[in-house]
C-alpha positions in Angstrom: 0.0 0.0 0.0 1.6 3.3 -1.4 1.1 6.0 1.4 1.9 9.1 -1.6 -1.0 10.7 -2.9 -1.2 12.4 -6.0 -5.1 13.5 -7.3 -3.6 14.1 -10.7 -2.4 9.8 -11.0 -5.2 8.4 -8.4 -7.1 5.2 -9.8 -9.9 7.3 -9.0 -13.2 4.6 -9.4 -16.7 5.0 -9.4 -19.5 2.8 -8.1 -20.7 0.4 -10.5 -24.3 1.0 -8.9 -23.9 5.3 -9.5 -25.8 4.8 -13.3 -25.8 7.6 -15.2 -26.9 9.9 -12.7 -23.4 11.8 -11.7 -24.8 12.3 -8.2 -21.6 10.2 -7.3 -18.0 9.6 -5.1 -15.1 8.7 -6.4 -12.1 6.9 -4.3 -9.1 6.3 -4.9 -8.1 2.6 -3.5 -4.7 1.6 -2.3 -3.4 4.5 -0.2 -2.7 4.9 4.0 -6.3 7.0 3.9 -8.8 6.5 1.6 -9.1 9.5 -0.8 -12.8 10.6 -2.0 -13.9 13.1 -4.3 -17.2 14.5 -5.9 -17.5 13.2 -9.6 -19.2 16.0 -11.1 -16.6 18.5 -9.8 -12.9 16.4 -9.5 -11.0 20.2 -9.3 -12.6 20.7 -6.5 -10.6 18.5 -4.4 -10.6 15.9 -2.2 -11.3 14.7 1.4 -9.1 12.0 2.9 -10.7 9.8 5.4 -8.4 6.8 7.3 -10.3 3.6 6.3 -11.8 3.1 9.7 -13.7 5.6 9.2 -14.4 4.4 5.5 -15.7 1.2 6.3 -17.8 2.6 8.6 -19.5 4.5 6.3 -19.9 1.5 3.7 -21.4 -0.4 6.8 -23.8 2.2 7.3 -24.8 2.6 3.8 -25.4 -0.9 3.5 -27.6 -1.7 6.0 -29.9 1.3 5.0 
């Protein structure tokens, strides 16, 4: 696990199940934190979040 990050190279992904909506994440996989940005606006930035905290989330969102 790389523990650089660089928005400009990121793998950034999208969910399979976002459609065609653009009312999306994106992450970027294999870093120290997990790096998440809006898809409709990727200049915008990012937010880095320690995985924890990601899987939390993901938890969350799945039993909803």
């Amino acid at each position: 696990m790389s523990t650089a990050f660089d928005s400009a190279v990121a793998p950034w992904r999208k969910s399979s199940f976002s459609g065609n909506s653009g009312n999306c994440l994106e992450v970027a996989p294999g870093f120290a934190g997990v790096p998440v940005r809006d898809s409709k606006d990727p200049s915008a930035g990012h937010l880095v979040v320690s995985p924890g905290s990601w899987s939390a989330l993901l938890s969350t969102l799945r039993a909803v």
